[in-house]
N, C-alpha and C positions, 0 to 999 in steps of 0.2 A: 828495362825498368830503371830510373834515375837511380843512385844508391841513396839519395835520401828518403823517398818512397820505402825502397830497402829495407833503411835504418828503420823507420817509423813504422813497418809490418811487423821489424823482427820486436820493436819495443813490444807493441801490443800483442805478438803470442806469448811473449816475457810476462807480462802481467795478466793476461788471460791462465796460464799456467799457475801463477803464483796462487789467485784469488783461487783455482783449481784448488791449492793445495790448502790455501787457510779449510775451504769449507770441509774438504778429505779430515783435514786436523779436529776440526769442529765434531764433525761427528761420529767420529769415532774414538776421542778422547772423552771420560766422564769428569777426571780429579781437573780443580779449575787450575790450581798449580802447575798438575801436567802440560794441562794446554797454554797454559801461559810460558812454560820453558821451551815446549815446541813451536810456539809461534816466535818465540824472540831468534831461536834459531837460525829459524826461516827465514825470518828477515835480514837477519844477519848475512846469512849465504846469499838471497836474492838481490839484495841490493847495495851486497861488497862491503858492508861497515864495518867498525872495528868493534862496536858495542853496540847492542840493543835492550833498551828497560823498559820497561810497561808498569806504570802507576795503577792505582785504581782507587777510585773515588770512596772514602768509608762517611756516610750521610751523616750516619750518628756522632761522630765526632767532628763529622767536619775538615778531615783533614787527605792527603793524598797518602797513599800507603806503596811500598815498593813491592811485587809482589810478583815479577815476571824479570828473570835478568840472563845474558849470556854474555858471557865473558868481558871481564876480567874480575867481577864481584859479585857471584853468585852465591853468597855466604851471608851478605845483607840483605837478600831477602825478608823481609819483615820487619825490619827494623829500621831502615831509612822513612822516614815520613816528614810531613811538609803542610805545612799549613797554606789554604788558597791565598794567593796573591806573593809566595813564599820561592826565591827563588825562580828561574827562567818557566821551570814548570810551573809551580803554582801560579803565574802569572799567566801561561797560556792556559792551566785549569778554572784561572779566573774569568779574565776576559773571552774564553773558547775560539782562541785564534789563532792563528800558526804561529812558529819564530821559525824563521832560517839562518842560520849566521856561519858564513861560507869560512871565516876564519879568526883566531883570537876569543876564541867564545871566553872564554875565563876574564877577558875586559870587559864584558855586557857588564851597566851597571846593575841587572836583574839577577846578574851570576851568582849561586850562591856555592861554596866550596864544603866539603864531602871528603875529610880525610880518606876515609873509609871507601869511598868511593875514586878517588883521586880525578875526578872530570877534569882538573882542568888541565890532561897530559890531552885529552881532546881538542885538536882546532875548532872542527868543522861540528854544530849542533845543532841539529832538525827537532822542533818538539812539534808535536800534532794532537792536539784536541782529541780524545774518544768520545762520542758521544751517542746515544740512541734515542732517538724520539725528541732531542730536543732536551732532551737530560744527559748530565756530565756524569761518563761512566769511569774516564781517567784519562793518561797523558801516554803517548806512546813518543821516546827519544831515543833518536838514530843520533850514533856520534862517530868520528872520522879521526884520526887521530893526525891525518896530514888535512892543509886546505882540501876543502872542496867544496866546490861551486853547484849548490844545486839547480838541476835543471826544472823548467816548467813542469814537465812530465814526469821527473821525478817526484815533484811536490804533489802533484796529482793523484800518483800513485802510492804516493805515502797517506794521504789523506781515506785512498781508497782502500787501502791497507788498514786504519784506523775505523773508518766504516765497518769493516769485514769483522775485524777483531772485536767490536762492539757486539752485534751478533752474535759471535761465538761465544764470548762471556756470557753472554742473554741464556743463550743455547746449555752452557754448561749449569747456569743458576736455576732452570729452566730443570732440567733432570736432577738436581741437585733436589730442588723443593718435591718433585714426585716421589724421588726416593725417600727424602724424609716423609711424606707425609705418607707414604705406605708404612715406614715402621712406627710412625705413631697409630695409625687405625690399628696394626698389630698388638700395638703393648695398650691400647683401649680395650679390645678384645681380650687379653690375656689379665687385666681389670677384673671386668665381667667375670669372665669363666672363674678366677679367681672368690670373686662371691660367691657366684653362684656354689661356687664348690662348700660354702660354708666354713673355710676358717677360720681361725679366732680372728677378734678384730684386728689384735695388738699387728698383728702380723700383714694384715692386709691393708694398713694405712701406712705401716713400713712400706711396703712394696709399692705402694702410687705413690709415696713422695721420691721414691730411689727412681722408678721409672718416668717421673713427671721430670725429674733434674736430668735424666738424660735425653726426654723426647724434646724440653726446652732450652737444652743447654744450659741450663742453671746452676750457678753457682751452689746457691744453698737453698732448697724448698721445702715447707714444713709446713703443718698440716695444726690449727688452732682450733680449742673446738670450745664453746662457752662453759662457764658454768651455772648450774642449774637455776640460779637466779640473772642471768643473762646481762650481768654488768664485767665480768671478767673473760679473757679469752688467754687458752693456758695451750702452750704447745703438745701436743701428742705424740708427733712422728714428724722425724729429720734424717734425712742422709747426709747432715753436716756429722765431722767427725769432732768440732768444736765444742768439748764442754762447757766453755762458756759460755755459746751460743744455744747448746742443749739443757742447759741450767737455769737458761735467764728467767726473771720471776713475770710471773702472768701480765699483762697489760689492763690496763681500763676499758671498755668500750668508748666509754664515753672521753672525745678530746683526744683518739687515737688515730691513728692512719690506719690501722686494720678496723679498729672499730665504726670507721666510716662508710667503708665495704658491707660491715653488717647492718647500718642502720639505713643504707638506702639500697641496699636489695641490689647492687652491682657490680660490677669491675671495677675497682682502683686501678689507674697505672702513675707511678712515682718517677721521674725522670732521672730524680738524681735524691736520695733520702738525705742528704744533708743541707738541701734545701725547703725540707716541709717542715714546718716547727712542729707538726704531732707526732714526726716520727721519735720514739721512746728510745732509742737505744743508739745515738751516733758512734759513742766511743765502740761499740762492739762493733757496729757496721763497718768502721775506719780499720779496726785490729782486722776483718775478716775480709778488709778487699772488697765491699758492698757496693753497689753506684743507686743501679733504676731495679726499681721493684713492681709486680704487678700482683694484684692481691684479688682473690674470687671468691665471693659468699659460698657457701655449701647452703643449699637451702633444701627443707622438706617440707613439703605441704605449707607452702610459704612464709614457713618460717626459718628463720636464719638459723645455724645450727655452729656455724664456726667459719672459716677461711683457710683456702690454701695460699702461700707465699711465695714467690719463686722472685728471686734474687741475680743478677747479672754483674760482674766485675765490672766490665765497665758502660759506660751511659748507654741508652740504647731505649729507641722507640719498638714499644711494642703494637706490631703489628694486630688487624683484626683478626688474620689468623692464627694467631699466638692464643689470642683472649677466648677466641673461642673454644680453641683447643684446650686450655685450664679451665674453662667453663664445663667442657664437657667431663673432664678429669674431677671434677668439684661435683659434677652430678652422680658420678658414679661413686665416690666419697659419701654423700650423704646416702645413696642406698644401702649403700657395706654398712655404715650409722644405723640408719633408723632398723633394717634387718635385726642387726646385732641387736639391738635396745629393745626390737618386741620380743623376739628370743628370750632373750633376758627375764623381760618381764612375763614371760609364759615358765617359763623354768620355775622365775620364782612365785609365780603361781599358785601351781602345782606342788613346790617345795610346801606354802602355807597350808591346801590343803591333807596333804601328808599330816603333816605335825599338827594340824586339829581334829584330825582322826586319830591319831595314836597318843594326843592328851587326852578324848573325850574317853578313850579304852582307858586307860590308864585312873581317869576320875572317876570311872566304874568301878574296875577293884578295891580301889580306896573306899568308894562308898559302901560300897559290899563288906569288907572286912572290915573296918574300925566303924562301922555307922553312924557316919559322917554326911554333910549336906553338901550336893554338888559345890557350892562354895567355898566349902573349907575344905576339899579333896584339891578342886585349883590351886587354892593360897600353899596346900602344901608342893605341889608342884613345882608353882613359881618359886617358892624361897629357896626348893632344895637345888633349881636351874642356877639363883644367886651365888646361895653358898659354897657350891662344886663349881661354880663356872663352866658351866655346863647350860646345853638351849633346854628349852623344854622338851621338844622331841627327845631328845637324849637322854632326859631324866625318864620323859612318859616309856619310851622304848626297855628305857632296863626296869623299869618296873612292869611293865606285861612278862618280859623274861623272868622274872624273877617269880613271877605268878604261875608263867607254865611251868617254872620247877617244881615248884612247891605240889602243883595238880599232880604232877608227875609220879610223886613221891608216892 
């Protein structure tokens, strides 16, 4: 057998093994970090480099974020970012095309330098497009720190490398979204049961907005509920620890960004609050870190009853699953509501009829002993409830006591 035949067998169990090993990595790694320290590894040891980085594309901002590194700056991690067209990367992030630059990489006029990163002790820099479907997922770059000349096949294989890794990501975001969404159906459930159990209110609209900020990731969520003439909406419950935030005075409906939620019966989402002119409170939102906001009517029986708020640091599109999931978090809000409020009004009920049974006792003795007309036994009632600051029942009450003493005697 030729040895170039040789050569070309032994490349291709070389990269049949590797893609082996991305998909081995893929599924059996969950944290997307992990798999992104293990893939830079990999690469690293597979294809002899002296550094391997993996970008990854953040939509909502727009920009490339560092997020996968081996050696020699794995400490910048998260903090190196890059705007598209920004640098060798951003410009293969932009265009989706390769760069190969066999040596002097730090003279490309695209080069962008990175104390922190120190690239340009690198000759040789490979950057290769991530992509899935035709969507920019991020930038994967092999760097050499002597010339090197890459081959056809190595470019190949870097691209198929990038392919592979795109996948994985997919893969890891992919388990990522089931597990969240098993622990939000959890804390929905633990909602429910929560009603159902009957606790006070105070306490169960505490608990949906503490678990709503955690099942959304939300900075600050809070829970608005109108008042009885349905022009003001007054916060109730916040898992902000911000008294300022927790203080602030009620809003208008009318000419508000929450109040626009309640007047058309829907989901708000705010991109960014310091571009809506209704939003009411910039300087607080500025002190508190605030960006996009998504806001959800609580409705019963079709009518609007207040809104839940949920807050993000920074920009960020809200997804349909997001909206639905505070939609459904807002229905269960408004049941814990209207429960509570007929509660309420059956207790107090019940309390009115108490206390006009035990006045009507009460304007009995009176009439009985001083002979007196049911109307002047009331008046005395009411004035001695005045003058003692005291309800009526509490007057009618010590006066039947005070009648069974006397029988007694």
């Amino acid at each position: 057998m030729p040895s170039s035949l040789k050569e070309q067998l032994k490349e291709k169990d070389r990269q049949v093994a590797l893609l082996h090993a991305i998909n081995r990595i893929a599924s059996t790694t969950a944290s997307l970090d992990e798999l992104l320290n293990k893939l830079t590894q990999l690469v690293v040891e597979q294809l002899r480099a002296d550094s391997v980085l993996i970008y990854l594309f953040d939509e909502n901002r727009e920009e490339l974020i560092l997020r996968g590194s081996h050696s020699p700056h794995p400490g910048q991690v998260g903090r190196i970012r890059l705007k598209l067209g920004e640098g060798i990367t951003g410009w293969v992030a932009e265009k989706r095309k390769l760069v190969a630059i066999p040596e002097s990489a730090g003279e490309d006029p695209r080069f962008k330098f990175f104390y922190s990163l120190k690239e340009d002790t690198f000759e040789a820099f490979l950057s290769v497009p991530i992509t899935l479907k035709g969507e920019l997922v991020g930038v994967l770059n092999i760097h050499h720190r002597k010339p090197h000349a890459h081959s056809v096949a190595e470019l190949e294989l870097a691209q198929t490398i990038a392919h592979e890794i795109a996948g994985a990501i997919e893969h890891a975001h992919l388990y990522h979204r089931v597990q969240k969404r098993t622990q939000q159906i959890e804390a929905l459930a633990k909602m429910s049961q929560s009603i159902a159990q009957g606790i006070y209110l105070r306490e169960i609209l505490q608990l949906i907005v503490t678990m709503t900020a955690e099942m959304m990731g939300s900075k600050i969520c809070s829970l608005m509920l109108l008042d009885e003439k349905g022009r003001e909406l007054q916060i109730e419950a916040t898992q902000s620890l911000s008294e300022e935030y927790r203080s602030k005075p009620a809003i208008k409906v009318a000419g508000s960004v929450s109040g626009r939620a309640i007047q058309m019966k829907k989901p708000i989402a705010v991109p960014d609050v310091f571009q809506d002119p209704q939003y009411a409170y910039p300087d607080i939102a500025r002190k508190e870190n605030l960006k996009s906001l998504l806001i959800v009517p609580m409705i019963t029986k079709e009518k609007p009853i207040g809104v839940i708020n949920c807050y993000t640091s920074q920009r960020h599109t809200f997804t349909e699953e997001e909206t639905h999931l505070l939609q459904a978090v807002a229905n269960q809000a408004a049941i814990a509501i209207e429960h509570t409020r007929a509660v309420e009004k059956a207790l107090a009920a019940q309390e009115a009829l108490e206390t006009r049974k035990q006045v009507e006792r009460a304007k009995g003795i009176l009439m009985r002993s001083q002979s007196i007309s049911e109307e002047t036994a009331y008046r005395i009632i009411q004035r001695q409830a005045m003058d003692r600051r005291k309800s009526m029942k509490e007057v009618a009450e010590a006066l039947i006591l005070s009648d069974e003493l006397h029988a007694q005697k």
